[in-house]
N, C-alpha and C positions, 0 to 999 in steps of 0.2 A: 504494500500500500504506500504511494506517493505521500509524502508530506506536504500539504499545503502552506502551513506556518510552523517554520520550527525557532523555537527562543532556548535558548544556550546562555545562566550561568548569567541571567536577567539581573542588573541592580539600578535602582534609583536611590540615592544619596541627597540628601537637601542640609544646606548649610541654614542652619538656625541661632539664634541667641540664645544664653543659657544669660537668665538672670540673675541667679542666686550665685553667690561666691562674689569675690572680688579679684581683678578686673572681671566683668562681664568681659564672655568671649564666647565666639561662633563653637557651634559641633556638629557635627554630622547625624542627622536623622535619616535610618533605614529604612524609607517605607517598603521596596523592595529588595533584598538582599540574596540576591542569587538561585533566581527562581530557574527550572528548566522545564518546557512539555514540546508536544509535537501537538499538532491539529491536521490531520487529512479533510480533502475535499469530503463534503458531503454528510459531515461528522461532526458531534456535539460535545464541548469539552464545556465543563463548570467548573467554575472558580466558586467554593465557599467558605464561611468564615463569619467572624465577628467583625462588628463596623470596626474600620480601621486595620487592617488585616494587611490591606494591601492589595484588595481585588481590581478595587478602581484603576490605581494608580497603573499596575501591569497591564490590565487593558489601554487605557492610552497613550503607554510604552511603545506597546504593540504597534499603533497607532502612527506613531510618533508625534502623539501630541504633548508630553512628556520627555522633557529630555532624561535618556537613560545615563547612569554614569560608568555602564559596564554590561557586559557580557555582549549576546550578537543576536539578534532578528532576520531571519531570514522569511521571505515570503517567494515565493514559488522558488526556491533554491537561490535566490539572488538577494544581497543583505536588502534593507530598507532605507532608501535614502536620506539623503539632510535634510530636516522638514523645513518648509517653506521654501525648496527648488523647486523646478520646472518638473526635475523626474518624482519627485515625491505627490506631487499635484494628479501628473500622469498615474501615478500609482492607487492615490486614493479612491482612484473611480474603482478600484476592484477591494477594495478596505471599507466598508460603511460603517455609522457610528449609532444606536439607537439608545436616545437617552431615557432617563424614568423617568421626568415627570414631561407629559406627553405636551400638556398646557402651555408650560415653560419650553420647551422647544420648538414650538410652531409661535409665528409669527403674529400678533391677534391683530394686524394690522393688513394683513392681506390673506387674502381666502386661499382655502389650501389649495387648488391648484393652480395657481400662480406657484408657491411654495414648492408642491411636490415635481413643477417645470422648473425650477430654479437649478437644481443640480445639472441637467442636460445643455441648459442655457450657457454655466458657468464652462461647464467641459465642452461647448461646443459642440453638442448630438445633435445632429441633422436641423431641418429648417425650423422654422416657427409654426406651421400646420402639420408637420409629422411629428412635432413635439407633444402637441396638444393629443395627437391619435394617442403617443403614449402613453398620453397620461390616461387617458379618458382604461385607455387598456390594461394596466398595472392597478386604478383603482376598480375597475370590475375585479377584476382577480383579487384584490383581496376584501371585497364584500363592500365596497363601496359604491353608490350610486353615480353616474356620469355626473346630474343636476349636482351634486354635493359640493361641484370643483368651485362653484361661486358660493358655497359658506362659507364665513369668518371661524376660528377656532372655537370660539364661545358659543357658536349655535349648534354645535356636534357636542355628543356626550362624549364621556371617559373613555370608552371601546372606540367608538369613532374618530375620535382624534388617533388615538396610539396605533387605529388601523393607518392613519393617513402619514404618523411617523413613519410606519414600515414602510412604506409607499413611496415617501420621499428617497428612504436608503435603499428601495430595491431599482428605484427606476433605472439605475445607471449597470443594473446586472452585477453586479460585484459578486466575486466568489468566496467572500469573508463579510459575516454579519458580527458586529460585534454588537454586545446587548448588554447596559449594564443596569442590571434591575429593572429589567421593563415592565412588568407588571404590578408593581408596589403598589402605585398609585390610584389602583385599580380596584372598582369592588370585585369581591369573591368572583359574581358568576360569569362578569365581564373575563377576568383572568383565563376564566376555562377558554372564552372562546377567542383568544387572542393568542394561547396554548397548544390550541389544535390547530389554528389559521399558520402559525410558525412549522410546527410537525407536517402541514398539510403542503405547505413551500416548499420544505427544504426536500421533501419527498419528489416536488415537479421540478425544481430549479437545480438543486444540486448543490447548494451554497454552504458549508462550512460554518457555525454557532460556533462563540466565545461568548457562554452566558453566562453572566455574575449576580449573584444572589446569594439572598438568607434564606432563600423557602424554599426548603428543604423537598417538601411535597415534591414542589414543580420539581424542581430539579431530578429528581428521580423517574418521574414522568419523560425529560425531554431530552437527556443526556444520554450521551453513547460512552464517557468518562468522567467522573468525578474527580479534582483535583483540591484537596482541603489544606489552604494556608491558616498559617497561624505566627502574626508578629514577623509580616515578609518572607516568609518561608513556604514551602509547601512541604506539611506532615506528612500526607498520604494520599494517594495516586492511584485511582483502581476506575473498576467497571463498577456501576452502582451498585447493584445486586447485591455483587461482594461486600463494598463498604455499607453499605444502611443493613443488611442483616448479621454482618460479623465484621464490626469495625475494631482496629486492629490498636491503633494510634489512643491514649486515653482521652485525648482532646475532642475527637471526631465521635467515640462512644458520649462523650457528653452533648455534642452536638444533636446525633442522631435520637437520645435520650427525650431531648426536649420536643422529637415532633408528631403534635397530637395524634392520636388512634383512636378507632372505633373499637376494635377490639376487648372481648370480654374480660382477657388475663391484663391484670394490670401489671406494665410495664416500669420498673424503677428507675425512677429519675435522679439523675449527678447532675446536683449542684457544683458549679466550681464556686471554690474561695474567691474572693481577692477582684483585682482590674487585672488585667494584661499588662505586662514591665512595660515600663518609658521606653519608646523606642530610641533614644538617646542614650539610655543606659541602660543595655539589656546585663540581665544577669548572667555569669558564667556558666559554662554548661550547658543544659539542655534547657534553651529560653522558657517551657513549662512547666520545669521541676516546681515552681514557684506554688501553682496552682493545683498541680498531682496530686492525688493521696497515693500514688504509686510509688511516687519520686525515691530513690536510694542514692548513696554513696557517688556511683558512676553520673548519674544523672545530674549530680552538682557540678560534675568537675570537667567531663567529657561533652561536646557538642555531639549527639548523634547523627547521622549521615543519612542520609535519602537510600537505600535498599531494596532490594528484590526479596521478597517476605517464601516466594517460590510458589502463592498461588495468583499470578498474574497481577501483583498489584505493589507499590514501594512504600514503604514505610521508613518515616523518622524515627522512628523508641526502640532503645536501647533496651526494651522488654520484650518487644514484639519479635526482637531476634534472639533473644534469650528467655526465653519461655520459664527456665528449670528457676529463673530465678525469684528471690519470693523479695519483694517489696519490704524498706525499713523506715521506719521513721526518719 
C-alpha cells in the first residue's frame, strides 16, 4: 500500500516567556515533539487525546500552516514545501483544511456559493460558468440544494453549513481531507448525518481523512487507525478494534474508560489524578508516570519508546512490553 502522507520524527517547538524566576527568559514549549505515522490514499487515521495534546497543532504541520521545527513531511513521496510559495499554493489544492466550528469558517457576508466558488477562482479552475456547474454539482452531492448557493451562512442550520464547509474543501478534488473536530459543534443527530455523508465520500472519491477528535464514539465509527497522543507524543498506534476493546497504553484505557455505553455490565471507570505536566517542563521519564497508578521505578527514570506490542499495533509503556512486571508505588 502506497503512502499518501508520510510524517517522520514531527516536532513543533514554540519559544515562550517563562515568568517566574529572575531574569525572565524565553523556553521552548513542545507542543509537538516527534510524532511519526503514514496515511495511504483512501484511508482514515485519528489523532486523539486530551485538549492540548497536540492534535491541532500536527495537523497544521501537516499543512504547513504551522511552522514545524523538525522532522520531515512528505506528501505523495515529495517533502512539502515552504509555505507561502508558489509550489506550496500548487500543493494545497490537493491538502484541504475543515475547520469545527462550521459558522466561524464561512463567511456570513457572502452566500455560500460565492464561498464554496472561491477556492477554484483563487487556483484558477476553468471559466466562470463551468465554475458555477461545479458548484451547483459538488453541492448536490453532498445533500445540498442548487437554490441554497444564494443563502447567507445564518439562514442554513448547523448540518447545512458544515455540509457546505465540506463543499468548499472538496470542490478542488484534493486527495487529503484534513478535519479537525468537525462535528463538535454539532447536535447529536446532525453529527450522525455528517458521519455517514464523510464514510459515504470517501467511499466515491477516494480521498485520505486526518481526523482529530475527542469522541471517541465517532472515531471508532470512521477510522481505519487510531493514533492516541498524549503531551506531543503518540502513546499508541493500532487499528480501532484493537485499541477500544484491549487498550494496551494506561492513558488510552483511561480514555476509552470514559466512553459512554448502553451496555448492561457496568464498565469501570479510571479517573486520572492531576493536569497533564507543563509542556515547558515535562517531567523525566515517562511524561505519564505522573498521572499512572501503574507508574514504577523505570517509569521515572526511563523515556519509553514507541514499539511493536507484536499484535499489529505500537505502544509507549514500558509495561505493555513487560507484562511479568507488577507495578510499585
Amino acid at each position: 500500500m502506497n503512502d499518501l502522507l508520510q510524517v517522520d520524527d514531527l516536532a513543533c517547538h514554540f519559544s515562550v516567556r517563562r515568568d517566574h524566576g529572575f531574569p525572565a527568559r524565553r523556553v521552548p514549549l513542545k507542543a509537538v515533539d516527534g510524532v511519526s505515522f503514514s496515511l495511504a490514499a483512501g484511508r482514515t487515521l485519528a489523532l486523539v487525546g486530551e485538549s492540548g495534546c497536540g492534535k491541532s497543532t500536527t495537523a497544521k504541520a501537516v499543512l504547513g500552516l504551522t511552522h514545524k521545527t523538525g522532522g520531515d513531511v512528505l506528501f505523495k513521496g515529495a517533502p512539502l514545501p515552504k509555505a507561502g510559495t508558489r509550489e506550496w499554493r500548487r500543493q494545497r489544492q490537493d491538502m484541504q483544511l475543515v475547520f469545527q466550528d462550521p459558522l466561524a469558517a464561512l463567511d456570513r457576508r457572502l452566500p455560500i456559493g460565492r464561498q464554496i466558488e472561491e477556492p477554484l477562482h483563487i487556483h484558477g479552475v476553468d471559466d466562470k460558468a463551468q465554475r458555477r456547474e461545479t458548484v451547483t454539482r459538488i453541492m448536490t452531492a453532498i445533500g445540498l440544494k442548487p437554490h441554497q448557493a444564494a443563502s447567507f451562512p445564518h439562514e442554513l442550520s448547523g448540518g447545512q453549513r458544515q455540509r457546505a464547509v465540506l463543499a468548499r474543501a472538496l470542490v478542488l478534488e484534493p486527495s487529503l481531507l484534513v478535519l479537525d473536530e468537525p462535528i463538535s459543534a454539532l447536535d447529536v443527530s446532525i453529527q450522525a448525518q455528517v458521519i455517514n455523508l464523510l464514510v459515504e465520500l470517501q467511499e466515491r472519491l477516494g480521498v485520505a481523512y486526518l481526523f482529530i477528535s475527542h469522541d471517541l464514539k465517532v472515531v471508532r465509527q470512521i477510522s481505519h487507525e487510531v493514533a492516541v497522543m498524549y503531551l506531543g507524543r503518540i502513546v499508541e498506534h493500532g487499528d480501532p478494534e484493537t485499541i477500544f476493546t484491549a487498550p494496551a497504553h494506561p492513558y488510552t484505557r483511561a480514555l476509552v474508560s470514559a466512553i459512554p455505553t448502553v451496555r448492561t455490565t457496568k464498565r469501570e471507570r479510571i479517573i486520572l489524578s492531576g493536569d497533564p505536566p507543563n509542556p515547558i517542563d515535562t517531567p523525566p521519564g515517562c511524561p505519564f508516570h505522573t498521572r499512572c497508578a501503574q507508574a514504577f521505578e523505570r517509569c521515572r527514570i526511563e523515556r519509553p519508546e514507541l514499539a511493536s506490542t507484536g499484535d499489529g499495533r505500537t505502544v509507549a509503556c514500558h509495561l505493555a512490553h513487560a507484562p511479568d512486571v507488577r507495578a510499585v508505588a
